[in-house]
Structure formats: C-alpha cells, structure tokens
C-alpha positions in Angstrom: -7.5 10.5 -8.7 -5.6 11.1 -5.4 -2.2 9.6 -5.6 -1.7 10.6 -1.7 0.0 13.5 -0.3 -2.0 15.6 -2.4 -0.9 14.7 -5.9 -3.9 15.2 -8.2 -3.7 13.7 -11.4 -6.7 13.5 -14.0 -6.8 11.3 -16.6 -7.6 13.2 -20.5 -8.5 11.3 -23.9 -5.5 10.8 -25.2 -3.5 12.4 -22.0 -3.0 13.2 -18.4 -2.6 16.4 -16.6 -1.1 16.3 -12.9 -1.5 19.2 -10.5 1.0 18.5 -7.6 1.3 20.3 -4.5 4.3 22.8 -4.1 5.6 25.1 -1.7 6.7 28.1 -3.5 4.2 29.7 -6.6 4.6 30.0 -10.0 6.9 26.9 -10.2 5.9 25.0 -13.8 7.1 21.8 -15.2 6.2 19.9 -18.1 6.9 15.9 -18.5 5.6 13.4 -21.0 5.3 9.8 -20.5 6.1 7.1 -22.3 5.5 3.3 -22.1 8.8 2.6 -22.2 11.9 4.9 -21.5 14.5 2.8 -22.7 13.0 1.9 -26.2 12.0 6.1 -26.2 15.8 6.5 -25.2 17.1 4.3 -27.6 14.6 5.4 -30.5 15.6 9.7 -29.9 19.5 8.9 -29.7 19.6 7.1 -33.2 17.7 10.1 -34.2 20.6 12.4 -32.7 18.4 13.6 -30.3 20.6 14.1 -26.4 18.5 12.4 -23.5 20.2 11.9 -20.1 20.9 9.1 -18.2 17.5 7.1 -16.8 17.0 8.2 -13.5 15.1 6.0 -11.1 12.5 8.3 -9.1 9.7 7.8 -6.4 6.9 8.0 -9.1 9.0 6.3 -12.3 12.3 6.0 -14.6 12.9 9.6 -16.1 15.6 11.0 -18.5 15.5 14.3 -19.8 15.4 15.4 -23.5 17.9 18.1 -24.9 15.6 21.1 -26.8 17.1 22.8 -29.5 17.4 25.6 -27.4 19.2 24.2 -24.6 16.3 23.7 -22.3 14.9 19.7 -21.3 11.8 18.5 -20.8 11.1 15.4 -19.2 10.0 12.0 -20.1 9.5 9.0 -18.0 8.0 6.1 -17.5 5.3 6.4 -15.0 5.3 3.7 -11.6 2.5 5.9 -10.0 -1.0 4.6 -9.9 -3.0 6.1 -12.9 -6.1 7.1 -13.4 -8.7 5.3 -16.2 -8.8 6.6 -19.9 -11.5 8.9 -20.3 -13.3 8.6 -23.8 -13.9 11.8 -25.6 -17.4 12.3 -26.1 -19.4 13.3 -29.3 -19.4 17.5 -29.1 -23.2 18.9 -28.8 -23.0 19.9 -32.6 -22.3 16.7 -33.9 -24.6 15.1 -31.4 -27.5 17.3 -33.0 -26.9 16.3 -36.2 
C-alpha cells in the first residue's frame, strides 16, 4: 500500500514491514507498533523498563524504549493508513499432504 509521498508499507501475517523513502543510503531503523502506547508505556515502566516521553508525530504517538545496551528502539502507535492482514497460507509440503 502507498501511503503517499512514496512510503511503501506491506502488510505480513502477524506484522508489517515499511520501506520509506530516504535521501542518504544505508540509513536503518527499526520500530514496533503497538495498539496502545500508553497502556505499552505504562505496562514496560512497572516492569522497570525506561521509555521516553510519547511523542506526537505525522504518522502516530511514539516513545522510545531503553536497550540494555544503551541503544532505543521505537514503538508507537500507528495514525497512518494500514494495509489489510495478510493470512499465512498452508506451505506446499503440508498442502501435499
């Protein structure tokens, strides 16, 4: 699906995988989403687990998550048109069977 501007995003069984256009190469970032980014917040700080604040973006509410090794990764909410689940579909093998 075509979110405009050039912002691909494909919908997986059980995930999504964007592909966003970018002016300089070799640039990689990972985010998860979430349903809801305040109960996710809420639910990984009584866990003792750092997220900062909720940021309200273009394309949805995003805090980052502290890694053990002092990197984040993002999580957020998405406000973006979405693409429709795909449905994993029965391999050859098991369809021969």
């Amino acid at each position: 699906m075509d979110t405009g501007a050039g912002w691909l995003i494909f919908g997986l069984p059980p995930a999504e995988v964007a592909i966003h256009p970018a002016r300089r190469n070799n640039l990689h970032e990972l985010y998860l989403m979430c349903n809801d980014i305040g109960a996710f917040v809420r639910r990984m700080k009584a866990r003792g687990v750092g997220c900062g604040p909720v940021q309200r973006m273009p394309w949805g509410l995003l805090s980052l998550v502290r890694l053990p090794g002092g990197g984040a990764v993002g999580v957020y909410e998405p406000r973006h048109a979405r693409p429709k689940a795909v449905r994993a579909r029965a391999s050859r093998r098991r369809r021969a069977s």
